[in-house]
C-alpha atoms as one frame of an Amber mdcrd trajectory, in Angstrom:
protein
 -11.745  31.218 -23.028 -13.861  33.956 -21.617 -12.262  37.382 -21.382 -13.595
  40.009 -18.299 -17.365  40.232 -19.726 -17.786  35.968 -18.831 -19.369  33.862
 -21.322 -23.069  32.693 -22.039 -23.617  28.639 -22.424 -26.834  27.999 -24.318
 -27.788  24.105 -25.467 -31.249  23.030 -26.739 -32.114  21.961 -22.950 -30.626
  22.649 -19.038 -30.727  20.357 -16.184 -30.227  22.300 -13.334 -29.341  19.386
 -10.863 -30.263  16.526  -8.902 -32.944  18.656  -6.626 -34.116  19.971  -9.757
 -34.376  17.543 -12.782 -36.643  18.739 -14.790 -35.476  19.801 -18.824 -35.906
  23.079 -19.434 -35.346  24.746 -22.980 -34.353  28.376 -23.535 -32.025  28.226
 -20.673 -28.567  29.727 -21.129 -26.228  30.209 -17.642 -23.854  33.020 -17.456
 -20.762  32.205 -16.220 -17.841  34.988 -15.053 -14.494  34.444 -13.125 -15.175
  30.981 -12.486 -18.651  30.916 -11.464 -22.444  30.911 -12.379 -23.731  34.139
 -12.154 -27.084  33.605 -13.213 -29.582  30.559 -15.109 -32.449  32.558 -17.178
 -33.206  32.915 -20.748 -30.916  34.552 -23.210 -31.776  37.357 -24.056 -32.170
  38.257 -20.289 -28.590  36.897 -19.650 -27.728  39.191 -22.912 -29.321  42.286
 -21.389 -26.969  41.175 -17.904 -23.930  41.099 -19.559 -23.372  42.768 -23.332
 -20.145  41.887 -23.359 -19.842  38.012 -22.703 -18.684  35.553 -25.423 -21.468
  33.152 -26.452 -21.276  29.173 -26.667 -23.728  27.491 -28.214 -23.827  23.630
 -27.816 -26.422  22.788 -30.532 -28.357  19.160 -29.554 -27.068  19.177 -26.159
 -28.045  19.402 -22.702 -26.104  21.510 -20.476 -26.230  19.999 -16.986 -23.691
  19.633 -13.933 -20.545  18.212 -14.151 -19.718  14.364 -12.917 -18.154  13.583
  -9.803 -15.918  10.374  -9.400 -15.679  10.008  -5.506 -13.320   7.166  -5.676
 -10.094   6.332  -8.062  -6.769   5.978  -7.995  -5.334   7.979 -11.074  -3.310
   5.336 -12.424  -4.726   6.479 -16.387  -4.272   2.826 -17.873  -6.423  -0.180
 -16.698  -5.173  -2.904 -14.044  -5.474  -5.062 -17.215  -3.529  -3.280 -19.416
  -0.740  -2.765 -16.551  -0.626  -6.562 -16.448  -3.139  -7.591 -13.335  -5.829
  -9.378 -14.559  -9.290  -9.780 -12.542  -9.320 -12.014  -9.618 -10.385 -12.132
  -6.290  -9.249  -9.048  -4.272  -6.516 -10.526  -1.800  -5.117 -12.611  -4.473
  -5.160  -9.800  -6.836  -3.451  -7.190  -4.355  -0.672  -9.568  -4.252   0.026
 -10.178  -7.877   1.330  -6.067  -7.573   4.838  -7.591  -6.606   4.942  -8.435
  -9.935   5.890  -4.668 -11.290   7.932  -1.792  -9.793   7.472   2.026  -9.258
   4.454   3.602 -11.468   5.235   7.664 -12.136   1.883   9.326 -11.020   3.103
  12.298 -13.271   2.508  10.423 -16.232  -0.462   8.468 -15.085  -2.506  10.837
 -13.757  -2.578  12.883 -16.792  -3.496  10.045 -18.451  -6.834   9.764 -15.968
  -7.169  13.062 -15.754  -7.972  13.251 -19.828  -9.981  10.826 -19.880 -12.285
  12.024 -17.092 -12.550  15.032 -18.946 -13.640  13.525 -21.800 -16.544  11.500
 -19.892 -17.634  14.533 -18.522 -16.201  14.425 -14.721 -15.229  17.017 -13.587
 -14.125  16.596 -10.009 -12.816  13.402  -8.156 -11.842  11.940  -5.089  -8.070
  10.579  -5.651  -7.513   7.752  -3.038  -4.105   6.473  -1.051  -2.780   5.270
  -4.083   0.595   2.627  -3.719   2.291   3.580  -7.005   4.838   0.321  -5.838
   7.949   1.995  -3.804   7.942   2.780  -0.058   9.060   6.268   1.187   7.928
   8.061  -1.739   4.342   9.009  -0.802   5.519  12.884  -0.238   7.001  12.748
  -3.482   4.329  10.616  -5.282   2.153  13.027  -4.109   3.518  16.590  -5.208
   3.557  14.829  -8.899   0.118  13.963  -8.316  -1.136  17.236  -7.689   0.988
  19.119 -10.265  -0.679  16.388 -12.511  -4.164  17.388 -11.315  -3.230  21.288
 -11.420  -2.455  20.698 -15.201  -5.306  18.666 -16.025  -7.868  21.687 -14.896
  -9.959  19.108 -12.850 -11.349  19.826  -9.356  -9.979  16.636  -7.206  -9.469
  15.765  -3.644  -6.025  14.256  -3.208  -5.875  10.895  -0.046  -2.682  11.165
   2.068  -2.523   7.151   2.862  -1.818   6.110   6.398  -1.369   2.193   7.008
   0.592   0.669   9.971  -0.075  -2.853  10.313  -1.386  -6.028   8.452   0.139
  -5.304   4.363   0.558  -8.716   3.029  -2.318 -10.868   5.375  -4.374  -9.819
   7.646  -5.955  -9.907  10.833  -2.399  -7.923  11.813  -1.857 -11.003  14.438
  -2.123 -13.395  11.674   0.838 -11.915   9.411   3.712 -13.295  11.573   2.931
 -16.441  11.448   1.969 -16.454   7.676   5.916 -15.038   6.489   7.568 -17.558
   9.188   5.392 -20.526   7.051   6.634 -19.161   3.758   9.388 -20.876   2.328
  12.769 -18.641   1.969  12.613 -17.419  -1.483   9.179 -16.346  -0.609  10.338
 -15.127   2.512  13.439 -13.110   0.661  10.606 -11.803  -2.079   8.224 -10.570
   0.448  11.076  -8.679   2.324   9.710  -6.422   5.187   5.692  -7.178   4.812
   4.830  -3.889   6.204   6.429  -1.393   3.917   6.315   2.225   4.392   4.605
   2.646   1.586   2.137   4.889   3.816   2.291   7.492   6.893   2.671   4.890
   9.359   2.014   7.260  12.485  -0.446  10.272  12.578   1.678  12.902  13.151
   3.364  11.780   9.885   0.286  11.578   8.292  -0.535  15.548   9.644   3.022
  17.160   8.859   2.789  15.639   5.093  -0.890  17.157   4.991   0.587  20.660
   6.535   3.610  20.477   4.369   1.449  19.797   1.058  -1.452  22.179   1.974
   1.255  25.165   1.980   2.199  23.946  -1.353  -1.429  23.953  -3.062  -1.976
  26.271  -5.918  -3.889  29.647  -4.632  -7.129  28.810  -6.916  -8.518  26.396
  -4.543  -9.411  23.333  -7.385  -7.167  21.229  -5.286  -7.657  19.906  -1.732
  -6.284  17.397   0.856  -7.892  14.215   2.535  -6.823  12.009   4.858  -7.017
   8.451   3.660  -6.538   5.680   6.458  -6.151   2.618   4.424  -9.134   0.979
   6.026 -10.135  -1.316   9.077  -7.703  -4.437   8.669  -5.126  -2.055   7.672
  -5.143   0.552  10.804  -4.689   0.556  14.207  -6.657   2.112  16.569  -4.441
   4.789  17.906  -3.694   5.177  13.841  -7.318   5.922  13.170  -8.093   8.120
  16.652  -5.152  10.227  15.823  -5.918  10.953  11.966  -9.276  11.629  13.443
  -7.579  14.243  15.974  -5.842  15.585  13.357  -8.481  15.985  10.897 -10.619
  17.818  13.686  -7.563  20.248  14.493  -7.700  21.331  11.018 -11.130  22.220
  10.529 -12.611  19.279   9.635 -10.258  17.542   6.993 -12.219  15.423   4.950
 -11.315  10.943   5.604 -11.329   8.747   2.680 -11.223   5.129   2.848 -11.562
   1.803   1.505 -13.592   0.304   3.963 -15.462  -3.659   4.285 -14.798  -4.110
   0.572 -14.722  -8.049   0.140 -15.630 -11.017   2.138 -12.008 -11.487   3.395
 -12.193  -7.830   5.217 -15.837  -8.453   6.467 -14.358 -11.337   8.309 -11.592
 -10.343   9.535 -13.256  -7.045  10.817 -15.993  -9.481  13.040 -12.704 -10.524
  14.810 -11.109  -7.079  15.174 -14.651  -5.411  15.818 -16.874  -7.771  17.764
 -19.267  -4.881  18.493 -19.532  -3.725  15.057 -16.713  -2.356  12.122 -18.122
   1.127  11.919 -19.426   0.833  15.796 -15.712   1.274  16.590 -14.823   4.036
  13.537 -17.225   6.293  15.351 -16.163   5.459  19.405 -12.288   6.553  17.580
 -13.843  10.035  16.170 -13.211   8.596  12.640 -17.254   9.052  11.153 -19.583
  11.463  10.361 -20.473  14.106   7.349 -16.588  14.751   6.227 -15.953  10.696
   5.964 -16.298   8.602   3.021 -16.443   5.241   2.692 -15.402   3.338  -0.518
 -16.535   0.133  -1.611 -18.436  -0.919   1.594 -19.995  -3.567   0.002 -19.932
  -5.779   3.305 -21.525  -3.534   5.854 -23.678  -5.681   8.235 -27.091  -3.864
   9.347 -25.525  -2.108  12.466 -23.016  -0.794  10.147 -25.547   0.590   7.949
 -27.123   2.328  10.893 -24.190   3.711  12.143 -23.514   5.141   8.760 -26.905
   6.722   8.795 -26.990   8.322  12.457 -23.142   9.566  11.858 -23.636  11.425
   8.540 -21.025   8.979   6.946 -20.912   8.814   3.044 -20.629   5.981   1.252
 -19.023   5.361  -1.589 -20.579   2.932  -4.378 -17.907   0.805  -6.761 -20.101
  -1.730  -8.443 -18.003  -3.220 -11.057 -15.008  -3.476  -9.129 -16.371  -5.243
  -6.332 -17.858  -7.614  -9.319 -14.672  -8.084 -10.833 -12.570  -8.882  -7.602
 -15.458 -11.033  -6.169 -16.093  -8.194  -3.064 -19.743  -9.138  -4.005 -22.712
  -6.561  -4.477 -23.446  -3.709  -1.996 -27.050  -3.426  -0.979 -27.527   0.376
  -1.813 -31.503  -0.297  -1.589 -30.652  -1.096   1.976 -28.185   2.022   2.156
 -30.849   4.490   0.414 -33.861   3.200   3.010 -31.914   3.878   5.898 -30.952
   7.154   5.050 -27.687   7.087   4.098 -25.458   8.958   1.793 -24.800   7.569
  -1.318 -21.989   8.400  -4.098 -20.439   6.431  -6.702 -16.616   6.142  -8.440
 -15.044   3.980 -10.967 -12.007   2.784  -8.723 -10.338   2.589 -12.232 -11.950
  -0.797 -12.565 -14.642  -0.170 -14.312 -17.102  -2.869 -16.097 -16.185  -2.024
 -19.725 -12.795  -1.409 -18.662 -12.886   2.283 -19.488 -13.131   5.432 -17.414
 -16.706   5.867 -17.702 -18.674   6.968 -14.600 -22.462   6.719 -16.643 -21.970
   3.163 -17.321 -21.128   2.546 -13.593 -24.263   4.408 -12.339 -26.426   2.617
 -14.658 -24.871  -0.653 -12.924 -25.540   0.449  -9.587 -28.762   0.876 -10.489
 -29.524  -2.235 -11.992 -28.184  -3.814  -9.118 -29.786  -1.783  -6.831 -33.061
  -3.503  -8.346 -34.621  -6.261  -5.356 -36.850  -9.029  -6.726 -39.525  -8.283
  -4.612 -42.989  -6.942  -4.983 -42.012  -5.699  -1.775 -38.815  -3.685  -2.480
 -38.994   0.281  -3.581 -38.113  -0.455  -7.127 -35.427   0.818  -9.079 -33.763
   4.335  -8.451 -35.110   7.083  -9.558 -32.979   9.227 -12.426 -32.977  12.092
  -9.311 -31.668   9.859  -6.868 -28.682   9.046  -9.506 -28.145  12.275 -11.052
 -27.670  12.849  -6.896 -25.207  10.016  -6.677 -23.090  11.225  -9.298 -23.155
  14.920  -8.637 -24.128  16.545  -5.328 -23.138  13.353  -3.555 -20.063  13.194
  -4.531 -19.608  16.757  -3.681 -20.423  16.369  -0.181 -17.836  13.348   0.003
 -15.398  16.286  -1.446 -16.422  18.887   1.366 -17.775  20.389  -1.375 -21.703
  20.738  -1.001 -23.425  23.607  -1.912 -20.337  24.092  -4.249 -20.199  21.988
  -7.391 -22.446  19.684  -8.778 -25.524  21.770  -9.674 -26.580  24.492 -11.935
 -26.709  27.388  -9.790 -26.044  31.195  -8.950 -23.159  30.879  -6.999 -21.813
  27.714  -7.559 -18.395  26.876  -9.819 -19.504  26.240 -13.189 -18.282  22.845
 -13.537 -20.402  21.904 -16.108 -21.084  19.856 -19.079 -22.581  19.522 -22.040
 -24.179  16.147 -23.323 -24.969  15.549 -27.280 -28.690  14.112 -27.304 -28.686
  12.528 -30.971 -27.588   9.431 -30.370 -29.439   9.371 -26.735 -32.528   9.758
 -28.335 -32.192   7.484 -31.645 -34.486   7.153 -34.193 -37.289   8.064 -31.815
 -37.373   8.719 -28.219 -40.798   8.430 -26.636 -42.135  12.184 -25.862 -43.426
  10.980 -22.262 -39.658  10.031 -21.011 -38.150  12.662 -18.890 -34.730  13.527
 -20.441 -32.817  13.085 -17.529 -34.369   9.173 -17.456 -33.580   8.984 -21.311
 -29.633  10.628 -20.435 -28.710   8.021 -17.625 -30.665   5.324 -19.306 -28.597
   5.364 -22.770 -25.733   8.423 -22.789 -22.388   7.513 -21.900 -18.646   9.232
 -22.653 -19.011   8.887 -26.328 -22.266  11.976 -25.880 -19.991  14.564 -23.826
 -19.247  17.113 -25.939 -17.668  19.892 -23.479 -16.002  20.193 -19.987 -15.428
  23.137 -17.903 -14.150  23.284 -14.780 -14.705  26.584 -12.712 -15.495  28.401
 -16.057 -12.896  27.057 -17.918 -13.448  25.125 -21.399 -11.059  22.041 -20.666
 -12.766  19.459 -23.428 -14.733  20.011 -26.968 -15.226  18.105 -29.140 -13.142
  15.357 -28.862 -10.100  18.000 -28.021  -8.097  18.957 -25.390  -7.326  22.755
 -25.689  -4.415  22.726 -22.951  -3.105  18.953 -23.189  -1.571  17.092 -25.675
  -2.947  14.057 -26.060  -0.671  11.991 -27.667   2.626  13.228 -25.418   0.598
  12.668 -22.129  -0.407   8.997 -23.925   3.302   8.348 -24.882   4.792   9.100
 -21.340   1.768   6.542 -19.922   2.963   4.325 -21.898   6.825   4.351 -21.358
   6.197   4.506 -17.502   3.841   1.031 -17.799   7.211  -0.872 -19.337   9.035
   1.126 -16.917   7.366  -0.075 -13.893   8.202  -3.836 -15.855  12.008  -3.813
 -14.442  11.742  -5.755 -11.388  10.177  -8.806 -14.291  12.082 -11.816 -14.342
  10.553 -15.665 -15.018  11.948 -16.221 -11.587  10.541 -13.665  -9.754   7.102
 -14.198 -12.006   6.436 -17.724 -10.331   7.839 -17.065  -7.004   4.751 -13.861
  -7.119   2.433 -16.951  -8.487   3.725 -18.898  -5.210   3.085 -16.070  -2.990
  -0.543 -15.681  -4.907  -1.685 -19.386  -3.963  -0.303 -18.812   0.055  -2.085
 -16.234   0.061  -5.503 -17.820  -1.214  -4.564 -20.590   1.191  -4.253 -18.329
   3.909  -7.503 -16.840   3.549  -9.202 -20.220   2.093  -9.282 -21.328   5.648
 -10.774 -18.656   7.159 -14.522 -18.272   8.153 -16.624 -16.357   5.446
């Protein structure tokens, strides 16, 4: 948008970021080749650069952009893809219901509509798009998908070898050799390649991919271990070797989600789930935990002293019955805290403000005793600079500063406020209190404009909508009645299976 003199944002208020939340009017920020190069008022930004294009967002506050540290990129809800809510296990099995999803037409799908909530960098989990063997493949489309969106993301190579269909691992055999043969026949080999199986797999795709990235540095690579149940030891200790080797690659994982994984990991992991993580090398600052809504007190600990982020999902683990995190007991041990849709959001939608207003409600303890509710800081820091760090991105995006990318954002204020809006309300309290996707009224990533106004100025909407669409039915070919109940079948065995575990 911006030609060689960089371009001056001005809005009727600035938030600079989580570490500095205060609303301050007659703010503009300068931004030139993809960065802030200064925060002051205008006509001292003016003065700096004559020559810069001005963009005034009247009624808005400009602030940092959002930052989703955990989805999959799949663009249309697990609803509307035909898997309705249910409890996770269960649900993870009704996938055998539907074939191979194109991440080149889903992604751009997600990748809009973060845009248009005002996120502007994500973390991009292992995603099973539904075929084994194609995770090199599914994953060049996803990046090219990314790359063409404009967003700043931080792509998972998956790595799973042991445990798909039940688990603890040991369990598994036993569990196929009880099914009856046409459940047998549609189960088929129940640990599909559908990940890097060994690490040096896992570390040629990452070398392979890295030399592919595009040269402006908006995409990056993670290692993404499917979590505990999932991965072997020698898996996890040789990811973490080769995420060390490389200069400290960031890890992404699901990790303790629901009640099934939190007891299978007390079998695998007598002295403690993230106890053994960090004796394999697997924890600390460039690790990120999603979900962990079943961490036991040691684990929270061991999250603290290690660095480790987590990653908060709330209405995800609500709607597959994972159960509710206790992020008061995360925040008053110290620990890192970020939050991401997981494309399972309470409304349905892609909206990352109405999940951080329900982590914060349920971060509220009935106790005279507890801290109270989270401070608008202490979310603005979830959603932002929190997320960065998951990224290996701190210091980098998700504040207002000299320096930083401007990935940034601009949030209409007229319907925040209403009719009246008390004059003793911070703004930011007022923003993550009421505003939600409907109030963003520009995107930019690295200093380019990539949503206004409810338009896309380098996508088309409706063609990126239509080839969502026709790769949904797609992914419908394996559907036959048939094959529908004998999934249904494998769905109760599967319940059953778990049913008589310990909780």
């Amino acid at each position: 948008m911006s030609g060689d003199g960089g371009i001056i944002l001005t809005a009727e208020a600035l938030i600079a970021g989580a570490t500095d939340p205060a609303a301050r009017e007659g703010m503009g920020v300068l931004v030139a080749e993809g960065r802030i190069t200064a925060i002051a008022p205008l006509e001292d930004l003016a003065a700096m650069a004559p020559g810069a294009e001005r963009l005034h967002l009247e009624h808005c506050v400009l602030m940092p952009g959002l930052v989703n540290a955990h989805q999959h990129g799949r663009g249309l809800t697990q609803l509307q893809l035909g898997f309705p809510d249910m409890i996770l296990e269960a649900w993870q099995t009704t996938k055998r219901r539907r074939g191979w999803l194109d991440p080149a037409a889903m992604v751009p799908l997600a990748g809009m509509q973060m845009l248009a909530s005002g996120i502007t960098a994500t973390i991009h989990a292992n995603t099973t798009w539904g075929a084994a063997g194609r995770q090199p493949d599914d994953l060049a489309r996803t990046i090219a998908a990314y790359d063409a969106a404009g967003l700043r993301a931080l792509v998972g190579i998956g790595a799973q070898d042991r445990a798909s269909l039940v688990f603890p691992a040991e369990d598994q055999t036993g569990f196929v050799a009880g099914l009856p043969p046409e459940l047998v026949e549609l189960v088929g080999n129940p640990d599909p390649p559908i990940f890097a199986t060994t690490a040096e797999e896992a570390a040629a795709l990452y070398d392979s991919l890295s030399d592919q990235l595009p040269s402006h540095g908006r995409i990056t690579l993670a290692f993404a271990p499917a979590g505990p149940q999932w991965v072997s030891d020698a898996l996890f200790a040789g990811i973490a070797k080769a995420a060390h080797a490389r200069g400290g690659v960031p890890i992404h994982m699901h990790a303790l989600e629901s009640v099934a994984q939190a007891a299978a990991a007390r079998h695998l992991y007598p002295e403690g789930t993230l106890a053994r993580l960090e004796a394999l090398g697997v924890l600390g600052p460039a690790t990120s935990l999603a979900h962990a809504a079943q961490l036991t007190p040691g684990d929270i600990s061991v999250a603290a002293r290690s660095g480790t982020m987590l990653v908060r999902n709330p209405a995800s683990n609500l709607r597959l019955g994972c159960g509710i995190a206790p992020l008061a007991a995360y925040w008053a041990a110290g620990v890192g805290v970020a939050i991401g849709t997981d494309c399972q959001a309470m409304d349905d939608e892609e909206d990352l403000w109405k999940e951080l207003r329900l982590a914060a409600r349920l971060a509220t303890e009935a106790s005279w005793q507890a801290a109270g509710p989270p401070d608008a800081a202490t979310l603005l820091a979830m959603a932002t600079t929190q997320g960065a760090a998951a990224m290996g991105l701190a210091g980098r995006v998700g504040q207002l500063a000299p320096g930083c990318a401007a990935d940034c954002i601009a949030v209409d204020l007229r319907r925040v406020r209403g009719v009246y809006a008390d004059p003793s309300v911070p703004l930011l309290d007022l923003l993550l209190a009421r505003a939600d996707a409907r109030d963003v009224r520009l995107t930019m990533v690295q200093g380019r404009v990539l949503y206004r106004d409810g338009h896309f100025p380098h996508l088309d909407p409706q063609a990126i909508a239509a080839a969502a669409a026709e790769a949904a039915a797609r992914a419908r070919a394996p559907w036959s009645a048939g094959r529908e109940a004998a999934v249904a079948a494998l769905v109760q065995a599967v319940r059953a299976h778990y049913a008589t575990r310990a909780p």
